[in-house]
PyMOL Python script that loads the backbone (N, CA, C, O; Angstrom):
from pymol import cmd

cmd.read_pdbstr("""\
ATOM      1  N   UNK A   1       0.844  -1.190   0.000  1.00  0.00           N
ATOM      2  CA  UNK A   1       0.000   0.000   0.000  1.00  0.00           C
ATOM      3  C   UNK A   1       0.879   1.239   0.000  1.00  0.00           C
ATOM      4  O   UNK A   1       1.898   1.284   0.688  1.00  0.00           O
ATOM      5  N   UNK A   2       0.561   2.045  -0.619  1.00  0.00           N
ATOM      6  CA  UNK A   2       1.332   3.283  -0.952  1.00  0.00           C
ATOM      7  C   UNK A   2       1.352   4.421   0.867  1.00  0.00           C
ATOM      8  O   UNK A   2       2.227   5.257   1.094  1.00  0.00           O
ATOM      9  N   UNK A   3       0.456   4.175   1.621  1.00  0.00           N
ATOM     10  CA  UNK A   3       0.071   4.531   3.068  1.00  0.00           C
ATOM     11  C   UNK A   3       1.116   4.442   3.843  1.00  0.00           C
ATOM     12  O   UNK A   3       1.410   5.060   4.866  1.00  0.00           O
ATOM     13  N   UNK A   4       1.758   3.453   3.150  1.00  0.00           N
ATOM     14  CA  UNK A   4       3.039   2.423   4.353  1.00  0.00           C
ATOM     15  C   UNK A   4       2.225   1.540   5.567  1.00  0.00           C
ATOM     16  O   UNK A   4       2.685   0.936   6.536  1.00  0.00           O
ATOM     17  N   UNK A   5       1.149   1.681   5.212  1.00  0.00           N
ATOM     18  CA  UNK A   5       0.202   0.899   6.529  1.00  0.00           C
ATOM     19  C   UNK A   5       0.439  -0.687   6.403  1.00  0.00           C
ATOM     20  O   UNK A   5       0.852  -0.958   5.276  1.00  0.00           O
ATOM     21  N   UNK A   6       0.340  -1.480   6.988  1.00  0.00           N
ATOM     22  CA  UNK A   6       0.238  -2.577   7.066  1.00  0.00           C
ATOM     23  C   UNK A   6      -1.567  -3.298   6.773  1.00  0.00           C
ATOM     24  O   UNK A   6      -2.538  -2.939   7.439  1.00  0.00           O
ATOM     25  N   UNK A   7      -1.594  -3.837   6.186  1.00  0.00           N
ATOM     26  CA  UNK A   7      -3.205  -3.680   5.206  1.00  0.00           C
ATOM     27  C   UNK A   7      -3.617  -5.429   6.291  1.00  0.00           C
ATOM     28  O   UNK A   7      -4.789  -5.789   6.399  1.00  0.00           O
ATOM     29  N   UNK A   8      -2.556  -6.183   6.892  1.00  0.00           N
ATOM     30  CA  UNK A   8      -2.721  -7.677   7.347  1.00  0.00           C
ATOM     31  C   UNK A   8      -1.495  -8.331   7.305  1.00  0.00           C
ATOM     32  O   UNK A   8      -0.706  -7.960   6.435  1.00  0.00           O
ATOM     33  N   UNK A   9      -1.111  -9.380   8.187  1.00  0.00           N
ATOM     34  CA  UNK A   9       0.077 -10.173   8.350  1.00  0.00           C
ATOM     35  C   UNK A   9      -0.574 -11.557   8.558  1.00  0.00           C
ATOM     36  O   UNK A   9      -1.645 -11.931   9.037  1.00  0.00           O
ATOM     37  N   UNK A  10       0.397 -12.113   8.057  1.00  0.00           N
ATOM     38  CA  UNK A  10       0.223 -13.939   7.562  1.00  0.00           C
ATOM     39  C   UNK A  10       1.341 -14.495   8.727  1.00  0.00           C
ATOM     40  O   UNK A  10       2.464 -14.044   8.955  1.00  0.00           O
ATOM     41  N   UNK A  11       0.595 -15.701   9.422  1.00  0.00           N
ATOM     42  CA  UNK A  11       2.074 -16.254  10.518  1.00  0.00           C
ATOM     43  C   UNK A  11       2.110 -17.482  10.147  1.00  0.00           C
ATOM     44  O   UNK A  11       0.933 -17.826  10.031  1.00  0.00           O
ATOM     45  N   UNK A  12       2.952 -18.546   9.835  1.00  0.00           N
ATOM     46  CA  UNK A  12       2.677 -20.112  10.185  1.00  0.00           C
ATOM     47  C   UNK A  12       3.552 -20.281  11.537  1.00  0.00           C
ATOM     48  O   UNK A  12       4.678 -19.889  11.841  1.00  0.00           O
ATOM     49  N   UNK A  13       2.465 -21.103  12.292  1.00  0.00           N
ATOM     50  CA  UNK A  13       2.739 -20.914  13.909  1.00  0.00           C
ATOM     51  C   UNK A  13       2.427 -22.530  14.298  1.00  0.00           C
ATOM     52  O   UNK A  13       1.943 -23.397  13.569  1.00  0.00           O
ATOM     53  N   UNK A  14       2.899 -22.636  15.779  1.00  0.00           N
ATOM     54  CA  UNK A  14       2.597 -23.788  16.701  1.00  0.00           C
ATOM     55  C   UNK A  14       2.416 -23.536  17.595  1.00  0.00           C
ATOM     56  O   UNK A  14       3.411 -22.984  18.065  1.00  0.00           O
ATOM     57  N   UNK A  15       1.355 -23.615  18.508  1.00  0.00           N
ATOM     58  CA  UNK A  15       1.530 -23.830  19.709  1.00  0.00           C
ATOM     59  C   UNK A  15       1.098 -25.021  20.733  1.00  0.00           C
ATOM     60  O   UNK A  15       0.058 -25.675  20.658  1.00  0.00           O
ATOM     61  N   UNK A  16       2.236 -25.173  21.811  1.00  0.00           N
ATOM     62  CA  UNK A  16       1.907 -26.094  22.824  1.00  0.00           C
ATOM     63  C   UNK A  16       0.596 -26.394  22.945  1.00  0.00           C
ATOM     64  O   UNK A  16       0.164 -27.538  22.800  1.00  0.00           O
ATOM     65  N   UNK A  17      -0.334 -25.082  23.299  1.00  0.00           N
ATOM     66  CA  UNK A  17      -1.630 -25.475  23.947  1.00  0.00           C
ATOM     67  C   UNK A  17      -2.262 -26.152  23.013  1.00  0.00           C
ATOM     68  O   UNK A  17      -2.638 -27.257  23.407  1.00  0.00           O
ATOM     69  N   UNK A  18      -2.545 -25.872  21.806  1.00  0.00           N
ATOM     70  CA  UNK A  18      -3.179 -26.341  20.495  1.00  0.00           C
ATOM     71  C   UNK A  18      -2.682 -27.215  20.373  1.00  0.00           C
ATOM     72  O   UNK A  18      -3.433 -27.911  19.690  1.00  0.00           O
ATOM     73  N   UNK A  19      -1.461 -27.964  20.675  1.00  0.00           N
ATOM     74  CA  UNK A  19      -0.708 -29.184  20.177  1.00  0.00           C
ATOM     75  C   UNK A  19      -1.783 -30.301  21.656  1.00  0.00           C
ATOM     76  O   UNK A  19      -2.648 -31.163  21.504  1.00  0.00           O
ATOM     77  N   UNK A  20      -1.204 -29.754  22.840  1.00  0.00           N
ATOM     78  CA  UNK A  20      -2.277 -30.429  23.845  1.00  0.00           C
ATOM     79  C   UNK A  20      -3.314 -30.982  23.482  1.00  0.00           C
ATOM     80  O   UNK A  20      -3.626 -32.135  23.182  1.00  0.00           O
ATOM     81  N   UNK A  21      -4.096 -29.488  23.577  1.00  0.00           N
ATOM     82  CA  UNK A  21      -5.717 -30.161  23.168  1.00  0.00           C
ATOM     83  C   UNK A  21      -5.902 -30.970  21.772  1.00  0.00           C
ATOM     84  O   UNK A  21      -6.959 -31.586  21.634  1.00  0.00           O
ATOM     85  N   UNK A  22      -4.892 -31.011  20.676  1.00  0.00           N
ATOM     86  CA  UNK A  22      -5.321 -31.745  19.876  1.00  0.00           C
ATOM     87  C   UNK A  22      -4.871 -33.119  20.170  1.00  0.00           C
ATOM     88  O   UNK A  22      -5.480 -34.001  19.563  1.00  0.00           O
ATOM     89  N   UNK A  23      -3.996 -33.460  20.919  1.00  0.00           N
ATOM     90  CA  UNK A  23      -3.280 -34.699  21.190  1.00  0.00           C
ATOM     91  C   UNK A  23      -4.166 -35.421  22.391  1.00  0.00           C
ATOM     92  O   UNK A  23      -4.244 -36.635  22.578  1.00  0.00           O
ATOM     93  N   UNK A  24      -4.752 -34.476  23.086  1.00  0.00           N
ATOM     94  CA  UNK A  24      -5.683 -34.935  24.126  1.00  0.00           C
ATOM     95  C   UNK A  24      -7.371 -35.417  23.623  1.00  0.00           C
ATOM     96  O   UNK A  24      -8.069 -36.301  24.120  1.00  0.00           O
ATOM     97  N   UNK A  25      -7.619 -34.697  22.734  1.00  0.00           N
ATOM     98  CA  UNK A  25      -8.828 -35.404  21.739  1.00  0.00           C
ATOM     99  C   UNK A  25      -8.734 -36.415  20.550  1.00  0.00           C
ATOM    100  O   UNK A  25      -9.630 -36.650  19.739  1.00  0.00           O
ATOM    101  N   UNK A  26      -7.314 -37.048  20.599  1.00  0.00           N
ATOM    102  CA  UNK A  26      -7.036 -37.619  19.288  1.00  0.00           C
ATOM    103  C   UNK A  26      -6.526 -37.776  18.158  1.00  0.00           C
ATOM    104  O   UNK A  26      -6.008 -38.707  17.541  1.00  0.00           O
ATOM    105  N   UNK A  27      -6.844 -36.300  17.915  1.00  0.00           N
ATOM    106  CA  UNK A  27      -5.901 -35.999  16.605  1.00  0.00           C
ATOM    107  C   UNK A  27      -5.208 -35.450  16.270  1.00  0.00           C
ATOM    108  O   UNK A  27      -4.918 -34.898  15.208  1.00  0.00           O
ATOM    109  N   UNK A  28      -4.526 -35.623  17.984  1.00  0.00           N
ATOM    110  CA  UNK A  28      -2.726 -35.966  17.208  1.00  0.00           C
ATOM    111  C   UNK A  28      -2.114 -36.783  18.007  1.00  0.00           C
ATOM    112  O   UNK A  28      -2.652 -36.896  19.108  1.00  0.00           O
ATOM    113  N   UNK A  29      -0.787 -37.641  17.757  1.00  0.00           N
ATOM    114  CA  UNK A  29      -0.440 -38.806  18.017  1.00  0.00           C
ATOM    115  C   UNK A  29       0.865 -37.973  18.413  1.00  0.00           C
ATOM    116  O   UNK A  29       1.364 -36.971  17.901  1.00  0.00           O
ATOM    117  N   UNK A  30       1.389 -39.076  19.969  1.00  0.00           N
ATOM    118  CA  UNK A  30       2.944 -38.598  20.407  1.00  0.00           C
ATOM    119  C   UNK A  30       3.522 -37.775  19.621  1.00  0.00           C
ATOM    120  O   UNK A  30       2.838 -37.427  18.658  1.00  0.00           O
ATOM    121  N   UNK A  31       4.695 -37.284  19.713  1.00  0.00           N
ATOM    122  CA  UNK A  31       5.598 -36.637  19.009  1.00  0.00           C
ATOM    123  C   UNK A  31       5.247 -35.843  17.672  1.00  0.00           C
ATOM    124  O   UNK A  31       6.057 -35.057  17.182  1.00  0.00           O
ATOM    125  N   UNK A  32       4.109 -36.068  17.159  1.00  0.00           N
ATOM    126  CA  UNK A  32       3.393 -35.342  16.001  1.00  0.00           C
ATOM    127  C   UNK A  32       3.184 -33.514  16.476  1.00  0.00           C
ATOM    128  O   UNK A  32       2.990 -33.186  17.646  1.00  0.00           O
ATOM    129  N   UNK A  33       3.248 -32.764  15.624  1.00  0.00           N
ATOM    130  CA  UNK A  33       2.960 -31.304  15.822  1.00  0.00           C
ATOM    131  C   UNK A  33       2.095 -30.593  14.945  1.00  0.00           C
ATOM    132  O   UNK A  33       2.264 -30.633  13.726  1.00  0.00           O
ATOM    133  N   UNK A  34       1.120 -29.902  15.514  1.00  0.00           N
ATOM    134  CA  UNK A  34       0.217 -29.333  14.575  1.00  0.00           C
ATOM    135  C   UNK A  34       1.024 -27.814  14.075  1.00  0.00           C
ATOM    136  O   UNK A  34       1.876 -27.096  14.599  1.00  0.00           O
ATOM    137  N   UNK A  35       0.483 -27.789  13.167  1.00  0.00           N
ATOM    138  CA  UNK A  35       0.884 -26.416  12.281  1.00  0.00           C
ATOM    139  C   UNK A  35      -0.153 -25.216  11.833  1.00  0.00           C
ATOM    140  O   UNK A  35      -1.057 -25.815  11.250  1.00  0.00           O
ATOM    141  N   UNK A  36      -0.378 -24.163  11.828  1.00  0.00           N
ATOM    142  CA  UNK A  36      -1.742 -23.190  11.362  1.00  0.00           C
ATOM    143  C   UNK A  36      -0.987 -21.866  10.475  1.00  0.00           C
ATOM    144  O   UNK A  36       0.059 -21.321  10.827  1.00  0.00           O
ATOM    145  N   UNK A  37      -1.716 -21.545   9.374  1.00  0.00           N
ATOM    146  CA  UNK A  37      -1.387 -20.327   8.633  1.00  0.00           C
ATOM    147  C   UNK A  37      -2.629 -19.749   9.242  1.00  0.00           C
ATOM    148  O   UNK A  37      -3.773 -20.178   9.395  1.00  0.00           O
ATOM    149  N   UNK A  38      -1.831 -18.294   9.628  1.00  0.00           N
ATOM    150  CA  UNK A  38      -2.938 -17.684  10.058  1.00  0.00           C
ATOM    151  C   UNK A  38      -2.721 -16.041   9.350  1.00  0.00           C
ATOM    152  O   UNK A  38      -1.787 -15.492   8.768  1.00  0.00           O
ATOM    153  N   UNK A  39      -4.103 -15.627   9.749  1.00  0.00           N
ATOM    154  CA  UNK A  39      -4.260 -13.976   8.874  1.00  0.00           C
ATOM    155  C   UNK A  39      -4.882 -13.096   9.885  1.00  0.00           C
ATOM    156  O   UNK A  39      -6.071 -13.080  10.205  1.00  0.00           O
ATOM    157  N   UNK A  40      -3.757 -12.242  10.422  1.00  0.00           N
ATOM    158  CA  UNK A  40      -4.205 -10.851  11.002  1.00  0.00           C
ATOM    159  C   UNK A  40      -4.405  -9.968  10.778  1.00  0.00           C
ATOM    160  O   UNK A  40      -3.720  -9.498   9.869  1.00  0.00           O
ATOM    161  N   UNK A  41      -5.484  -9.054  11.416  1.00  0.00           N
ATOM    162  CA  UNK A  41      -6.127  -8.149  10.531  1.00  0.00           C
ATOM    163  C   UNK A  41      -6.504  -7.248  11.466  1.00  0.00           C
ATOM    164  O   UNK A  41      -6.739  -7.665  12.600  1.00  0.00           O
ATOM    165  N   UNK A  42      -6.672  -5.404  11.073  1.00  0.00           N
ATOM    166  CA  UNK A  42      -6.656  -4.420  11.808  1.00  0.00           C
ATOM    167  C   UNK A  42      -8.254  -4.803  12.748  1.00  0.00           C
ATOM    168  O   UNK A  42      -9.223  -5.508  12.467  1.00  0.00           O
ATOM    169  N   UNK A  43      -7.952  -4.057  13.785  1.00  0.00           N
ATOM    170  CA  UNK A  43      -9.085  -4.353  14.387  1.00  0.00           C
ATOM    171  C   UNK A  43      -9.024  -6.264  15.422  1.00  0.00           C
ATOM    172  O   UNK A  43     -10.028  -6.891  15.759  1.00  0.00           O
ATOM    173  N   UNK A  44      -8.578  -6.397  15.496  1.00  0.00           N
ATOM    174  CA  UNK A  44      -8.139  -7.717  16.169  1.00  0.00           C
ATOM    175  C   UNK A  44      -8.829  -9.153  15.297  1.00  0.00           C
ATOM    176  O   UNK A  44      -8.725 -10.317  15.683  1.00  0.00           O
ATOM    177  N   UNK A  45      -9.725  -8.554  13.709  1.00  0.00           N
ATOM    178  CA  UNK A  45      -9.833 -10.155  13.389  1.00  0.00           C
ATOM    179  C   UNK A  45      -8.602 -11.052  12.721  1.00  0.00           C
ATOM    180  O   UNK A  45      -7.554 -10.586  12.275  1.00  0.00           O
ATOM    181  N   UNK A  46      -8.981 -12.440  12.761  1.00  0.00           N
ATOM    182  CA  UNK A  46      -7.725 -13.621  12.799  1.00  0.00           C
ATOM    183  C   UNK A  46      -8.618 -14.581  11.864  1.00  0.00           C
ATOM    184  O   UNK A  46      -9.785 -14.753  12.219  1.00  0.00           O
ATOM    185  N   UNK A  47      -8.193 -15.172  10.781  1.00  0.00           N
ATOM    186  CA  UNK A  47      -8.015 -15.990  10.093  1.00  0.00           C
ATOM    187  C   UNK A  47      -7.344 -17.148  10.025  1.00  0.00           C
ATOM    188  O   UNK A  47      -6.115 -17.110  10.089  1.00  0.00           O
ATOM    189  N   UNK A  48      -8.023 -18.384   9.885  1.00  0.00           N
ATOM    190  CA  UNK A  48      -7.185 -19.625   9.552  1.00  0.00           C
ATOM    191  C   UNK A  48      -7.050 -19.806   8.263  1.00  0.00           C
ATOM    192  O   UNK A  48      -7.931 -19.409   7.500  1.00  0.00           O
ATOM    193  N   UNK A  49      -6.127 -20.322   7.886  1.00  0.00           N
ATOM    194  CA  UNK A  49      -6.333 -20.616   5.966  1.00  0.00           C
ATOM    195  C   UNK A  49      -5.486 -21.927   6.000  1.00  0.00           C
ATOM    196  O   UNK A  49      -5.075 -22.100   4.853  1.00  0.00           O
ATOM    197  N   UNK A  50      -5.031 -22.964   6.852  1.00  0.00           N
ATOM    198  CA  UNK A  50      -4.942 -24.485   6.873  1.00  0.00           C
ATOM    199  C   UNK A  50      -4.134 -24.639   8.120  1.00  0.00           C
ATOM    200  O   UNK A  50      -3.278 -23.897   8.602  1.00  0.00           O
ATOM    201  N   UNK A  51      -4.633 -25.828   8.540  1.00  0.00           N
ATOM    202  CA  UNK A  51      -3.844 -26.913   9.447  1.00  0.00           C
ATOM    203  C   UNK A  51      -3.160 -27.794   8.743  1.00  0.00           C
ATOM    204  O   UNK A  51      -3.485 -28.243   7.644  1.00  0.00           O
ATOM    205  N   UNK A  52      -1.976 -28.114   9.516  1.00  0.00           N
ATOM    206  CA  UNK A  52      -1.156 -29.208   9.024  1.00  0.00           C
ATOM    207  C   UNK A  52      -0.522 -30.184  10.489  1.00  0.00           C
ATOM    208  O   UNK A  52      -0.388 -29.886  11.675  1.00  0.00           O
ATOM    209  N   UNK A  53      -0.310 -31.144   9.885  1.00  0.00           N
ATOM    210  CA  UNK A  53       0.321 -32.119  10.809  1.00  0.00           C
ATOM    211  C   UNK A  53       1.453 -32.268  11.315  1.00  0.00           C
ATOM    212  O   UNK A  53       1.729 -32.727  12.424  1.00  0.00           O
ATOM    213  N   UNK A  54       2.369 -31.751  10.234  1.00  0.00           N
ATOM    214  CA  UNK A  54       3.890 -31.072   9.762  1.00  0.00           C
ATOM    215  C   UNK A  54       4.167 -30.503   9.687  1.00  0.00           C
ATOM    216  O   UNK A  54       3.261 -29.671   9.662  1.00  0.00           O
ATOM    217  N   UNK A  55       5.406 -29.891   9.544  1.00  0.00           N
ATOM    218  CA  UNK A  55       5.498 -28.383   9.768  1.00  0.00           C
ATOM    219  C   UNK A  55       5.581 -28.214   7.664  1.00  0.00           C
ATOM    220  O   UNK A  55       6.319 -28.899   6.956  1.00  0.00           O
ATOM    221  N   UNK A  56       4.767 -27.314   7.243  1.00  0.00           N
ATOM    222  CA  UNK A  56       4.891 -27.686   5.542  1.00  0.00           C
ATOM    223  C   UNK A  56       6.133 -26.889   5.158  1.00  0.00           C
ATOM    224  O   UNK A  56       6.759 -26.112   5.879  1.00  0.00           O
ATOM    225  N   UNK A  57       6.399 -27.256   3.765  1.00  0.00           N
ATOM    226  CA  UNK A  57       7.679 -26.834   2.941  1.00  0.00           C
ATOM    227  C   UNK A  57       7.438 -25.472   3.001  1.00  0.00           C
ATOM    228  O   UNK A  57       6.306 -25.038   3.214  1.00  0.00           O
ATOM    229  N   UNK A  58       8.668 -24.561   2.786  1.00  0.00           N
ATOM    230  CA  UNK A  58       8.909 -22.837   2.094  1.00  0.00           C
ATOM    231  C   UNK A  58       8.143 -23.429   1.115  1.00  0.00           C
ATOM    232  O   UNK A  58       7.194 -22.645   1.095  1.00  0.00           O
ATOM    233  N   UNK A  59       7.898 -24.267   0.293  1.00  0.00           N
ATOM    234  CA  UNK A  59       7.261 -23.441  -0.957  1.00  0.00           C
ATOM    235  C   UNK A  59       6.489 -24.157  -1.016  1.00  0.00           C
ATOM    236  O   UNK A  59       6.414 -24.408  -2.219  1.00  0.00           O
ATOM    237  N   UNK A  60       5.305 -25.116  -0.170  1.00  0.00           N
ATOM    238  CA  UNK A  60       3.619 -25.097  -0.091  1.00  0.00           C
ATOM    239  C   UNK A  60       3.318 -23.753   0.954  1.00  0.00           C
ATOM    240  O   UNK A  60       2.160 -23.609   1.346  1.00  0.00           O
ATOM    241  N   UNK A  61       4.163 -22.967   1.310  1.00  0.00           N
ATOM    242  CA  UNK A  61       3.680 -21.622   2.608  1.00  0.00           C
ATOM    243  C   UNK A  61       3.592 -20.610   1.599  1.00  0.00           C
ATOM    244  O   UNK A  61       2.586 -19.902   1.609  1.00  0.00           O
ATOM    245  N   UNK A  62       4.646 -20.382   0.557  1.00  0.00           N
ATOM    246  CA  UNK A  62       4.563 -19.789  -0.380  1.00  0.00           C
ATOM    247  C   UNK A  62       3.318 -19.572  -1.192  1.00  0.00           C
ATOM    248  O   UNK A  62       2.745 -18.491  -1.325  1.00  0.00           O
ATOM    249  N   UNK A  63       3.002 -20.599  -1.665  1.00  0.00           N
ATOM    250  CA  UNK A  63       1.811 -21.121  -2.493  1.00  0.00           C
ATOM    251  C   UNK A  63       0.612 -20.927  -1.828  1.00  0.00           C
ATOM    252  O   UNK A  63      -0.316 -20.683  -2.599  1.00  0.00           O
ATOM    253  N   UNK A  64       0.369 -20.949  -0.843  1.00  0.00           N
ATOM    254  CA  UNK A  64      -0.869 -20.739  -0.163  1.00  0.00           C
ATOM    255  C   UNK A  64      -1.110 -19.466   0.724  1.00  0.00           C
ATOM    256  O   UNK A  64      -2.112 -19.167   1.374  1.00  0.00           O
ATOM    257  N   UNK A  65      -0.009 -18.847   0.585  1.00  0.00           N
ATOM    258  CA  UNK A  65       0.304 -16.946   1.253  1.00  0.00           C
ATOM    259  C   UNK A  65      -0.569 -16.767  -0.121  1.00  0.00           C
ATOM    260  O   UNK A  65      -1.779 -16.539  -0.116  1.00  0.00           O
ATOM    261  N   UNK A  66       0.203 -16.901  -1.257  1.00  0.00           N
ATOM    262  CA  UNK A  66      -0.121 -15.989  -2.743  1.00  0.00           C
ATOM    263  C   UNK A  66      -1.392 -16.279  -2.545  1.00  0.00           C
ATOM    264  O   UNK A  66      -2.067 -15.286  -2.273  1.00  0.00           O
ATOM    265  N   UNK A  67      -2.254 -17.789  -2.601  1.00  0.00           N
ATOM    266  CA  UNK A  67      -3.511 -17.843  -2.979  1.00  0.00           C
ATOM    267  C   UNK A  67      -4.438 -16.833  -1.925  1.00  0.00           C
ATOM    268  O   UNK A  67      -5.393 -16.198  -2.372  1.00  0.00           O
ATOM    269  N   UNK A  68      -4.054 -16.769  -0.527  1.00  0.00           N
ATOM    270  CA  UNK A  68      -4.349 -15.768   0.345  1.00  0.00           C
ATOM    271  C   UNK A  68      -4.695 -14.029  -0.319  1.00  0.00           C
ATOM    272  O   UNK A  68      -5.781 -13.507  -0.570  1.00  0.00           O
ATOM    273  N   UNK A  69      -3.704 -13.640  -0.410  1.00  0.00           N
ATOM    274  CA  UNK A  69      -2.866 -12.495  -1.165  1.00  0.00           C
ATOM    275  C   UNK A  69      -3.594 -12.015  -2.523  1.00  0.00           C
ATOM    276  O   UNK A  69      -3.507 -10.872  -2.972  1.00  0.00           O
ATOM    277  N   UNK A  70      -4.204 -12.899  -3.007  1.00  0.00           N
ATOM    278  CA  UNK A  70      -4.834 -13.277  -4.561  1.00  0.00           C
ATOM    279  C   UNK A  70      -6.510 -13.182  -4.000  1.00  0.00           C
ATOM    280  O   UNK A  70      -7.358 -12.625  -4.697  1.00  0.00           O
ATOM    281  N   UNK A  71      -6.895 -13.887  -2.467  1.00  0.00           N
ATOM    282  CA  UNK A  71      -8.106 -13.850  -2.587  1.00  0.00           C
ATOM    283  C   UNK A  71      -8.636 -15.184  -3.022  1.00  0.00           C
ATOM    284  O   UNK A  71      -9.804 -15.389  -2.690  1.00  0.00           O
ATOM    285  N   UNK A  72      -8.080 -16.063  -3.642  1.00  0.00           N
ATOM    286  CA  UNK A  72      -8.285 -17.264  -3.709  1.00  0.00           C
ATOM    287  C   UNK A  72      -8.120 -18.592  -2.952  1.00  0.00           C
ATOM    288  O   UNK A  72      -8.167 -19.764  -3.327  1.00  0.00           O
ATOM    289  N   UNK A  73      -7.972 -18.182  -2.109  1.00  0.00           N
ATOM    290  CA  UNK A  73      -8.002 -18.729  -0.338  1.00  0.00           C
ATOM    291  C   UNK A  73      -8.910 -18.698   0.466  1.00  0.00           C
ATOM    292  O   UNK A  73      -8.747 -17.837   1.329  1.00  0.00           O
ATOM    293  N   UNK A  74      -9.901 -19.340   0.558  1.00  0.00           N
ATOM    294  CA  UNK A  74     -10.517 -18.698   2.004  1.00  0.00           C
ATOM    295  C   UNK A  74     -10.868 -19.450   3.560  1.00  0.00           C
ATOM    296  O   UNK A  74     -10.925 -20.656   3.799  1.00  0.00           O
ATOM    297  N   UNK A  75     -10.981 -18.824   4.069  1.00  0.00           N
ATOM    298  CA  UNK A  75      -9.965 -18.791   5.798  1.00  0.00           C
ATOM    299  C   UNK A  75     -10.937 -20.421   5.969  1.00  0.00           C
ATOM    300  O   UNK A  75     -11.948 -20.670   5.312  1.00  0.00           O
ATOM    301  N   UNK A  76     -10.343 -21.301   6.947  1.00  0.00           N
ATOM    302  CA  UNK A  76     -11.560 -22.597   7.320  1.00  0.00           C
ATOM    303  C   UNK A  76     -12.193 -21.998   8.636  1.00  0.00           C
ATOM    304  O   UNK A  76     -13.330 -22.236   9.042  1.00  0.00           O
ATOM    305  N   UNK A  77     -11.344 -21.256   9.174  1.00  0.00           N
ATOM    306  CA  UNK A  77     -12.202 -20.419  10.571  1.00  0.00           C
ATOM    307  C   UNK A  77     -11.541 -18.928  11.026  1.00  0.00           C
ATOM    308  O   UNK A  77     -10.632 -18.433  10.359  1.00  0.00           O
ATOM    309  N   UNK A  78     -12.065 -18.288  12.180  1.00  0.00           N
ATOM    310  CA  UNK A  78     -11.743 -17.261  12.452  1.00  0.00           C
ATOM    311  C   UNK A  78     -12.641 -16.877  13.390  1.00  0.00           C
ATOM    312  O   UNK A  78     -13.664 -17.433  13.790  1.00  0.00           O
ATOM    313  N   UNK A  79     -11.909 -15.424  13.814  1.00  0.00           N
ATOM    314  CA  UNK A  79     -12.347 -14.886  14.839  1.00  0.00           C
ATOM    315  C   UNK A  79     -12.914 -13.109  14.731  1.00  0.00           C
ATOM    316  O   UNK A  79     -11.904 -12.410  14.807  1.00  0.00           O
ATOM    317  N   UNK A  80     -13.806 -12.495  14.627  1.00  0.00           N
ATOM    318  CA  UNK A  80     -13.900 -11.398  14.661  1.00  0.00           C
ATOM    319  C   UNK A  80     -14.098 -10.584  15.955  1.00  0.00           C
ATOM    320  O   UNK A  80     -15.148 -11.064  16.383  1.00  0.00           O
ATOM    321  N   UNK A  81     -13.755  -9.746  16.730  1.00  0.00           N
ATOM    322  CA  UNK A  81     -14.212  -9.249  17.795  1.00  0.00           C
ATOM    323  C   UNK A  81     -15.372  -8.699  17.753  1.00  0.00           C
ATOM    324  O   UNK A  81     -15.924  -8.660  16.654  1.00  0.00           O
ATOM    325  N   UNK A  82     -16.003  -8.173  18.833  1.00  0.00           N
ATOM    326  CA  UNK A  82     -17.261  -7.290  18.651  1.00  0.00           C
ATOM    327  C   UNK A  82     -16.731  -6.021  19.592  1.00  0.00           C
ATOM    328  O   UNK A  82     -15.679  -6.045  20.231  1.00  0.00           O
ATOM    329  N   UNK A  83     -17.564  -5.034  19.554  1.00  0.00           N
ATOM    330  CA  UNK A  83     -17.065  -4.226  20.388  1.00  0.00           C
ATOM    331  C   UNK A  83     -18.032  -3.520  21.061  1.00  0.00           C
ATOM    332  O   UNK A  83     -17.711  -2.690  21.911  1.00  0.00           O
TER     333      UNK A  83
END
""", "prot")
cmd.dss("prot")
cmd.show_as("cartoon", "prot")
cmd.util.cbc("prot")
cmd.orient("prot")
């Protein structure tokens, strides 16, 4: 954006707790780690745009930022605040 604003940021992340509760309901097995692309956005909403089991390649994160980026992505869940 010509603003210099930041318009949204993309993370691929892990966390413990999410690794827990998924290992504690099943689906996920010992030593396995869950993975999430996620999309932040002004105003505190959050986007998912995939889970993984693995941590995925530079270039399926690549590939699925652009389809993001493009609009040809869309989120499997999320969060909007209210205010």
């Amino acid at each position: 954006m010509s603003d210099g604003k930041t318009s949204f940021e993309i993370s691929l992340g892990s966390y413990e707790a999410t690794n827990a509760i998924a290992r504690e309901s099943g689906g996920l097995k010992r030593g396995e780690r869950l993975f999430h692309l996620d999309g932040y956005y002004p105003g505190g909403r959050h986007q998912t745009f995939g889970m993984f089991r693995k941590e995925p390649t530079y270039d399926r994160v690549k590939r699925l930022v652009i389809e993001v980026i493009k609009g040809k992505r869309r989120p499997t869940s999320g969060t909007t605040p209210t205010r």
